[in-house]
C-alpha positions in Angstrom: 4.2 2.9 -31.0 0.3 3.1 -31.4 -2.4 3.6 -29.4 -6.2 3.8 -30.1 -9.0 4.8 -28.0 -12.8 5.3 -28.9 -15.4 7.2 -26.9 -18.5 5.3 -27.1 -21.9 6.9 -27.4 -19.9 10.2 -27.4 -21.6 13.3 -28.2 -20.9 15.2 -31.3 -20.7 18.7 -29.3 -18.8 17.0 -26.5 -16.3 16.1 -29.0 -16.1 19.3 -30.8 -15.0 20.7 -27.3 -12.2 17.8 -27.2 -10.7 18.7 -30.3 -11.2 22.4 -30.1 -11.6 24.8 -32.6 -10.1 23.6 -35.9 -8.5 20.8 -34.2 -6.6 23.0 -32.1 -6.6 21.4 -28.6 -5.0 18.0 -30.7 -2.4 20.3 -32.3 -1.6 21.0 -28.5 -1.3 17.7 -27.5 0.7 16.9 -31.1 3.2 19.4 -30.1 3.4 19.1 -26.7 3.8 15.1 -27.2 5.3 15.1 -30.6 2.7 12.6 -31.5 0.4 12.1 -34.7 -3.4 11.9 -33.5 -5.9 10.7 -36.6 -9.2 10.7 -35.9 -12.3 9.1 -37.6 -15.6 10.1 -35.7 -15.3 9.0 -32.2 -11.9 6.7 -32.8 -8.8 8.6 -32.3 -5.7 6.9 -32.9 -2.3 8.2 -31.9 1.1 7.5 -32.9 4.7 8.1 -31.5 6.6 7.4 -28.9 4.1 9.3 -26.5 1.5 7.5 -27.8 0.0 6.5 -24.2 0.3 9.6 -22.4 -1.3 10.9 -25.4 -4.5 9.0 -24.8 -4.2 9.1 -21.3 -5.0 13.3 -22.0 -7.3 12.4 -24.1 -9.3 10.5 -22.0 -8.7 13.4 -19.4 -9.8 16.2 -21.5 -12.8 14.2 -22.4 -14.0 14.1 -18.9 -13.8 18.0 -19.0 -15.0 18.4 -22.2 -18.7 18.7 -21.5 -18.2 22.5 -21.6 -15.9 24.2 -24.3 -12.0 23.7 -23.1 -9.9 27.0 -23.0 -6.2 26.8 -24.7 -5.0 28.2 -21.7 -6.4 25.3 -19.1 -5.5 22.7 -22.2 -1.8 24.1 -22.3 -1.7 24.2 -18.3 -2.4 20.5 -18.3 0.2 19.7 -21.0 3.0 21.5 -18.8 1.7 19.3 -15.8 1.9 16.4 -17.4 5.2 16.5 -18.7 6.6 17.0 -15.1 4.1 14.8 -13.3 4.1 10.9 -13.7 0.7 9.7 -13.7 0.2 8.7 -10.1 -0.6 5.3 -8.6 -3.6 4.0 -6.7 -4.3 6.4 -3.5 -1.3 8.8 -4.2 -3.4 11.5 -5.6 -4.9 11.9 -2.7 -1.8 12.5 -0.7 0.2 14.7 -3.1 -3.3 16.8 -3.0 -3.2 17.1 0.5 0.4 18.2 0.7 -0.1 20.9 -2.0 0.4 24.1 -0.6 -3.0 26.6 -0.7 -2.4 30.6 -1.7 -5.8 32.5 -0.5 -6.2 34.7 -4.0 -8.7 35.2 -6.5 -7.8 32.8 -8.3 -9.1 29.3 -6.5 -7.2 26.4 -6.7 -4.1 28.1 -7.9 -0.7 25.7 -7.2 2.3 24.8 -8.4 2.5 23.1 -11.9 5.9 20.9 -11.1 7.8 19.5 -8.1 9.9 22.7 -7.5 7.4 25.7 -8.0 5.2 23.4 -5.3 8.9 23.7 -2.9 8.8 27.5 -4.2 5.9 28.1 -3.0 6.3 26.2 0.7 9.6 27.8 1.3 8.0 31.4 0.2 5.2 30.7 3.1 7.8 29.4 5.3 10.9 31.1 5.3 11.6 35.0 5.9 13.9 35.1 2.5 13.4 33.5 -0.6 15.5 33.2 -3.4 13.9 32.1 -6.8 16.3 31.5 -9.3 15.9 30.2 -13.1 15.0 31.1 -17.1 11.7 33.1 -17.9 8.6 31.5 -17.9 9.4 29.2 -14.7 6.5 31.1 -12.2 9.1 32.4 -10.2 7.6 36.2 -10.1 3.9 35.0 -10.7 4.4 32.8 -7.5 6.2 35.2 -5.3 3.3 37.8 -6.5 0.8 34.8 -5.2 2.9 34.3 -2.0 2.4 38.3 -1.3 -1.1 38.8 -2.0 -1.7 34.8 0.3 0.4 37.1 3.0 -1.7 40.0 2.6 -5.1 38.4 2.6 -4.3 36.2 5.7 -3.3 39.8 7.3 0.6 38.2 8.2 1.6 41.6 6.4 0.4 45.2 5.9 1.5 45.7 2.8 3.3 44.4 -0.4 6.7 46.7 -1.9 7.9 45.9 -5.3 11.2 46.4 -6.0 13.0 46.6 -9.1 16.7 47.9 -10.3 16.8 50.7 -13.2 19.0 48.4 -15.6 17.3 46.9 -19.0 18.6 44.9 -21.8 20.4 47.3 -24.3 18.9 50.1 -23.2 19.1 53.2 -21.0 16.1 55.0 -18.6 17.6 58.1 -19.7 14.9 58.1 -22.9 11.6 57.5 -21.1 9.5 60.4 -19.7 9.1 61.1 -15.9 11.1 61.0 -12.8 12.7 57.8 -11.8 9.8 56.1 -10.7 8.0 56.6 -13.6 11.0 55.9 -15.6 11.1 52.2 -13.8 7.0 51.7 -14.3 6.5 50.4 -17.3 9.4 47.7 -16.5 7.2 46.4 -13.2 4.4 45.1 -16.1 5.0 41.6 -15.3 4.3 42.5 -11.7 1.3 44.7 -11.9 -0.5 41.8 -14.7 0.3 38.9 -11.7 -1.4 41.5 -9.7 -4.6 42.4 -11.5 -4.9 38.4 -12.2 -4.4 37.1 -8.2 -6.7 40.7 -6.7 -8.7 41.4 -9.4 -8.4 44.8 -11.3 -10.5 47.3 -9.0 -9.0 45.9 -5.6 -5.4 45.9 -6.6 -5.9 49.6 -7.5 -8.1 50.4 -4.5 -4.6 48.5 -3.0 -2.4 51.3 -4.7 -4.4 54.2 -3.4 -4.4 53.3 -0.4 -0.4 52.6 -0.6 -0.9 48.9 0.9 0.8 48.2 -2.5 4.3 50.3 -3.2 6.5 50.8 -6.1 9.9 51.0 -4.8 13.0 51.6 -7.3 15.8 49.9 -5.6 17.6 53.3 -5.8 14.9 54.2 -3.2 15.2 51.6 -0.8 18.9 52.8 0.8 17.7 54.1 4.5 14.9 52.0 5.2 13.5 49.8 7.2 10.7 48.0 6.1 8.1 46.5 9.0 5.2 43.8 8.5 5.7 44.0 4.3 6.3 41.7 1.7 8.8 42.5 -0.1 9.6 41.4 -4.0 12.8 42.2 -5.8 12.2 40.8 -9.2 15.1 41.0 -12.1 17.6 40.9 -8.9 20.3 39.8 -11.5 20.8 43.0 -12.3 21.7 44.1 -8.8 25.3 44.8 -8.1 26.7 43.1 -4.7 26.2 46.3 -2.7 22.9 47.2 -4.3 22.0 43.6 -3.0 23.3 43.4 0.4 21.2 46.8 1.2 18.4 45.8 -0.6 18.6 42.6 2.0 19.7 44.7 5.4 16.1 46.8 5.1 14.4 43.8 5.8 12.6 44.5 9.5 10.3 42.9 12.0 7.8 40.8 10.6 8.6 41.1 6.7 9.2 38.6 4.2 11.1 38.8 0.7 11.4 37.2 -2.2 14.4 38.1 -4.3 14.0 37.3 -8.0 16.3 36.6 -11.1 17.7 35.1 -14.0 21.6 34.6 -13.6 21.6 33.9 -17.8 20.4 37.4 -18.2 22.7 39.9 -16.2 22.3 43.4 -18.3 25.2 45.1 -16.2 28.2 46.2 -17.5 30.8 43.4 -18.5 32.8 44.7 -15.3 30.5 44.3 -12.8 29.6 41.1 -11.3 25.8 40.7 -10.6 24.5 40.9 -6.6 22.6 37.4 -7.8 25.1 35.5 -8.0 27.6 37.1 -5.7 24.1 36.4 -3.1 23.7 32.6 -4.0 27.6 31.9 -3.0 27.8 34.1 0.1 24.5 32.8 1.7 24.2 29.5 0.5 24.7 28.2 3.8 22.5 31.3 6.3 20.0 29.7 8.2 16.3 31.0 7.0 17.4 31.7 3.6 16.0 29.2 1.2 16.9 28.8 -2.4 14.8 27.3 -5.3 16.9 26.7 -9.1 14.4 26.2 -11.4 15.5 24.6 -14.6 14.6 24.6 -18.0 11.6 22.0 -17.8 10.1 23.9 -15.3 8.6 26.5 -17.6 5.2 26.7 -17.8 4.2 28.5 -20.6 3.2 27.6 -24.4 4.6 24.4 -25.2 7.2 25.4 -26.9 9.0 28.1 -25.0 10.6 25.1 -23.1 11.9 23.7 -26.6 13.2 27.4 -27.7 15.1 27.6 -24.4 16.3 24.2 -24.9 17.8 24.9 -28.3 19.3 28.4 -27.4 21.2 26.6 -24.7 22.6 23.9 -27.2 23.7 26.3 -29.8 25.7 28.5 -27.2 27.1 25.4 -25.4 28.4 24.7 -28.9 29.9 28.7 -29.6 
């Protein structure tokens, strides 16, 4: 299949910010696609099967192209595209209007497919979330947005991050420091969702003065946590009593968001993970809500959907 399309009276720099730095934004949309774009001047033809959602990006990254596009916003848009249809007459409209809205620093900040948008709603709407699937799906970046939406709109006093002492193939033991310190440099994903939604200087001004708390789930036996947001991220590696506590400290007017990946449990062969034990026993609780994201749900390069893809087929075939 082939498709052509030609800008007319286009500008020479305008193009230049289409195509990127050495060609780089069509290399996106080439692998994204898996198209072949040619170009001659302002004529770009495109061929593959894609070939007209190809254009159709084109002619959208034209329209924004007046300025130089980052590979960040460029790979965005190619994640959204592959999980939205291109909408008919008047329905953009409406699916804006339904789109949840987080108050952070970053404006406009949504969901990129169908269930991170449901993520997000049930997060705003329900006491306990659950937000299960692989890595790169948003599922700790949104519950990080949900927090610091909850915190801004003063529904909470304070955000607790939470976190069990289990890593891949490795042991705390080595790392300098008590046990908090020993479980800091894991919580990186959180503190970078952080510093990206507050901004560096009022997330730390945050930390100081403790509305933001690192909690090792060790920690959290005893408590009872009011008016707080709660995060447990890598919950997978929870055992079933570590996760019932973790879910009995919950108090009057909190919210959490539990975390995990049930493909990458790190416990001991013996041990069956709180994660899954959770998803079975409270399927059915009223005011729990679930999301399972799935493997076209990651947003990230391109082609960390594709590597996930081909990691499942070679172990579905071991």
């Amino acid at each position: 299949m082939s498709e052509t399309v030609t800008f007319h009276d286009a500008e020479n720099a305008r193009l230049a910010n289409l195509c990127g730095v050495l060609d780089e934004n069509l290399r996106q949309i080439e692998t994204a696609l898996n198209v072949n774009i040619a170009r001659r001047g302002e004529v770009f033809q495109v061929e593959g099967d894609k070939a007209a959602e190809a254009v159709r990006l084109l002619k959208d990254f034209y329209q924004r192209a007046r300025k130089p596009l980052d590979i960040h916003d460029v790979q965005l848009a190619l994640v959204e595209a592959a999980h939205k249809p291109p909408p008919g007459p008047g329905q953009a409209q409406d699916e804006d209007n339904n789109m949840p809205v987080l108050m952070t620093r970053r404006a406009g900040l949504h969901g990129r497919t169908a269930r991170q948008n449901a993520y997000i709603r049930q997060i705003q709407e329900y006491d306990i979330t659950f937000g299960i699937g692989p890595a790169g799906t948003g599922k700790t970046y949104l519950a990080v947005a949900g927090a610091v939406d909850a915190l801004e709109r003063d529904m909470v006093k304070r955000i607790v991050l939470v976190r069990p002492a289990v890593e891949a193939g490795e042991r705390l033991g080595f790392l300098p420091g008590d046990l908090v310190q020993k479980v800091d440099p894991y919580l990186r994903p959180l503190y970078d969702a952080l510093w990206d939604l507050m901004g560096f200087d009022k997330a730390n001004r945050a930390f100081e003065r403790q509305q933001i708390e690192v909690a090792p789930l060790a920690f959290m036996r005893g408590r009872t946590l009011n008016h707080a947001f709660i995060i447990l991220d890598e919950a997978q590696n929870t055992t079933p009593e570590q996760m019932k506590m973790f879910l009995t400290r919950i108090g009057f007017g909190s919210r959490a968001v539990v975390t995990g990946d049930v493909t990458q449990i790190d416990l001991q062969r013996h041990q069956k993970s709180g994660l899954v034990e959770a998803r079975e026993v409270l399927k059915d609780v009223r005011g729990i809500a679930f999301t399972e994201f799935q493997n076209d749900d990651v947003v990230r390069h391109p082609l960390v959907a594709r590597i996930i893809d081909a990691y499942d087929a070679y172990q579905a075939k071991a």
